[in-house]
N, C-alpha and C positions, 0 to 999 in steps of 0.2 A: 389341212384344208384340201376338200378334191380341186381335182382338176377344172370342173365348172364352177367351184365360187372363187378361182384362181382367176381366171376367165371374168368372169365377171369382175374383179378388181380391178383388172387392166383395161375392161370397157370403161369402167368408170373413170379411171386416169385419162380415157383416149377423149371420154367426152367433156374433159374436164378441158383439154386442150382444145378441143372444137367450139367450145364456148368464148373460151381466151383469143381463138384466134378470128370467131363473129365478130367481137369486140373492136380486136385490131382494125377491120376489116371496115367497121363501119366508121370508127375515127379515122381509115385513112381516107376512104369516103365523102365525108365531110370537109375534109381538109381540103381536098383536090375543088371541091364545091365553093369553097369559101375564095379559093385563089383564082379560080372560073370567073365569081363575082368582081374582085378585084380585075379581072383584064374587061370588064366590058364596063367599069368604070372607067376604065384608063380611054379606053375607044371611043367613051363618051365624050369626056371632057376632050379628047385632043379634036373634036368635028366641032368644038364652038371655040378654040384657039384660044382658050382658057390653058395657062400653063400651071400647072399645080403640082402637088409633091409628086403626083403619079406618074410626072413626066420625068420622073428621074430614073437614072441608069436602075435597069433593074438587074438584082443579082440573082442569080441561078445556086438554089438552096437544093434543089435535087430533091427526091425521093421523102417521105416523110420516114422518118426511122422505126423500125419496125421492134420491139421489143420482145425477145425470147416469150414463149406461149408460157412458160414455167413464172415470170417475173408479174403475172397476175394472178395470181393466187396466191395467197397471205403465207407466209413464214409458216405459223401455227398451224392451220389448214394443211399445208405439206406433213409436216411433223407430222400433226394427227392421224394424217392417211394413211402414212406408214409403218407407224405404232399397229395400230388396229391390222393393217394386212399382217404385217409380220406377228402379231397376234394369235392370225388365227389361220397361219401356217404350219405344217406339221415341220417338227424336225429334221427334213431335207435340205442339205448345203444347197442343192441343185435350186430345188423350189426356192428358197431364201436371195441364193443369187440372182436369179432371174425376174425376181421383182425387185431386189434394188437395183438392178440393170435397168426394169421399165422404169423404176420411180426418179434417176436420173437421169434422164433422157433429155426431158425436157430442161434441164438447164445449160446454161453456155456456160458456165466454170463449175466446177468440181463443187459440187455444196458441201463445202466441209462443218462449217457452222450447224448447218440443220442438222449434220446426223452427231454431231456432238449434242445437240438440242436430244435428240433420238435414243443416241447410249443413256444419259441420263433419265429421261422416262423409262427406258427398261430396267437400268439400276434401281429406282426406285420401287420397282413393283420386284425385282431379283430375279428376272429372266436372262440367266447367265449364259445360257447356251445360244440364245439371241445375239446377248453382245459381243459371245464370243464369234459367232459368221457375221455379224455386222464388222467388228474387228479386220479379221481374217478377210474378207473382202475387201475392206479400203485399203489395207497393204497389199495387197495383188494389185491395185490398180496406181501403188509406187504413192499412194497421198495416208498422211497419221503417222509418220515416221518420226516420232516425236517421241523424248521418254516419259510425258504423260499418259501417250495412249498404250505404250509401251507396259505402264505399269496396270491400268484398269484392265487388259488381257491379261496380266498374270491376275490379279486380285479375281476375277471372273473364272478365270481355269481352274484356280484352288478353288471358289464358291463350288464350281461345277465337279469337284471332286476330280479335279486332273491331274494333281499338280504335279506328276513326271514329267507332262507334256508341260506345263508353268516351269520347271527345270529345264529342258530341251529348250524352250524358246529364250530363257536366259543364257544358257551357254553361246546358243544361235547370235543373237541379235545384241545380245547387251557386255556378257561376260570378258570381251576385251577392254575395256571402257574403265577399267577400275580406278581412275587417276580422275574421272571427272564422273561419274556418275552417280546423281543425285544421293545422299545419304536416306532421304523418304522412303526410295525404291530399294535399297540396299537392305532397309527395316524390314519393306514388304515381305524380301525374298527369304529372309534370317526368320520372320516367323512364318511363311509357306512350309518352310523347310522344319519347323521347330515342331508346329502343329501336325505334319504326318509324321512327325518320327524320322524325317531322313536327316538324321544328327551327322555322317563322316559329310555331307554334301554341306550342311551348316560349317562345320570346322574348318574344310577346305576355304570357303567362302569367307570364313572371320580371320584363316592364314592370306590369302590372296590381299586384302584393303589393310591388313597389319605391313605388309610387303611393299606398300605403297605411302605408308603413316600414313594413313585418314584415321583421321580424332572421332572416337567413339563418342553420337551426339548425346547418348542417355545407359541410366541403369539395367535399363529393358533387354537391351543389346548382350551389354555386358551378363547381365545374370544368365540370358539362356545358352551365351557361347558357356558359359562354368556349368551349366542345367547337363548342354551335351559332352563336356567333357569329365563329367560326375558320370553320366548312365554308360559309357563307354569303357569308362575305368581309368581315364588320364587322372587321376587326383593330382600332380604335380602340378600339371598343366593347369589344372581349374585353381590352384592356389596363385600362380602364376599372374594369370589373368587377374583374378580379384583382387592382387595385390597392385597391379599395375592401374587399374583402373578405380582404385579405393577411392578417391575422390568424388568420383561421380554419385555414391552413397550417402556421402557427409555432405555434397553442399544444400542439398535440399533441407537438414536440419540445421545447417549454420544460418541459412535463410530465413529459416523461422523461430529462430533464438528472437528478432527482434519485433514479432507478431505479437499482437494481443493472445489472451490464453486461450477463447473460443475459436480463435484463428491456428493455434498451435494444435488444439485436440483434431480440427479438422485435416490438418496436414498430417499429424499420424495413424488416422482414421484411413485416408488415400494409400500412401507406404503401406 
């Protein structure tokens, strides 16, 4: 995107605000009017010695509260806006950062919700290098430090053809963690690593959580840690493994010993 439909995005964000805050402006407006009204009833009734509720203490409520300029404009409307800019922005982190800097501006906490609203629209359409400065910006600003968002930056770095750098941020951020970290994201990183070819980093990887006994969830696992230590030349090692984890083969068929037989062809149709 040039620099003037960059420009013009942020006018529109600015007027977007200008509108929100007419709005405010006239509600508070009104309000101040309506409580004007209330004191020259009160003025009235006390000059005919008429006692009525108005003569009661009155409390002093202050200021009518003013509501951030951002919390009038619809959830989806936000989203939208910023899909579309980030759209049809060129690939610059700078560019990239500097409109999610304008686009949360306007809110008082951190909108974490919207932009997980946000990665998912880009997910969906597979603008990976998107969500990876969308990513990579909300951890600079110390918010997503979570190992869900955790894992959708590596799953997007492999998309985007990274995945050294999907390796670097696993060693960085996750790879002390082996006694509790998720088994989901453990699959992710064992097929990162399986799908380019970086089999000693897979091995490493299936010796580290072996070092820790974490229970191998599926045969998925298990066959590619034997896949990479077949292509490598470990054959002990990959008999090793498969022996140890034989189980995980056969349950899936002792399971469907008790299926119907169109249920049995289907389960070894899967396998």
């Amino acid at each position: 995107m040039s620099l003037t439909k960059l420009g013009s995005r942020f006018n529109l964000l600015r007027l977007w605000g200008m509108r929100a805050l007419s709005h405010q402006t006239t509600f508070i407006q009104s309000s101040n009017q309506s409580q004007s009204n209330t004191g020259v009833l009160e003025s009235s009734d006390s000059q005919f010695g008429n006692r009525t509720h108005y003569d009661l203490p009155k409390q002093n409520y202050g200021a009518v509260p003013r509501p951030p300029i951002g919390e009038n404009i619809s959830r989806n409307d936000k989203v939208s806006f910023l899909v579309n800019t980030l759209h049809e922005l060129d690939d610059s982190k700078e560019a990239t950062y500097s409109a999610l800097d304008a686009w949360v501006a306007w809110e008082r906490n951190f909108p974490i919700g919207l932009l997980k609203m946000v990665l998912i629209a880009l997910e969906k359409e597979k603008h990976w290098h998107k969500i990876i400065q969308v990513i990579k910006w909300m951890l600079s600003k110390g918010q997503g430090t979570t190992m869900g968002t955790y894992k959708q930056l590596i799953f997007a770095l492999d998309m985007d053809h990274r995945a050294k750098e999907a390796h670097e941020f696993w060693l960085r951020k996750i790879a002390y963690e082996f006694h509790s970290v998720p088994w989901e994201l453990c699959k992710l990183m064992i097929s990162v690593y399986y799908r380019n070819n970086m089999l000693e980093e897979l091995i490493n990887l299936f010796k580290e959580l072996e070092a820790f006994d974490r229970k191998l969830p599926d045969k998925s696992v298990v066959q590619k840690v034997a896949d990479a230590y077949d292509v490598l030349g470990f054959i002990e090692e990959k008999e090793r493994v498969l022996a140890k984890y034989e189980e995980l083969f056969t349950q899936k068929s002792q399971k469907a010993k008790g299926l119907p037989a169109h249920k049995r062809r289907q389960a070894r149709e899967r396998t």
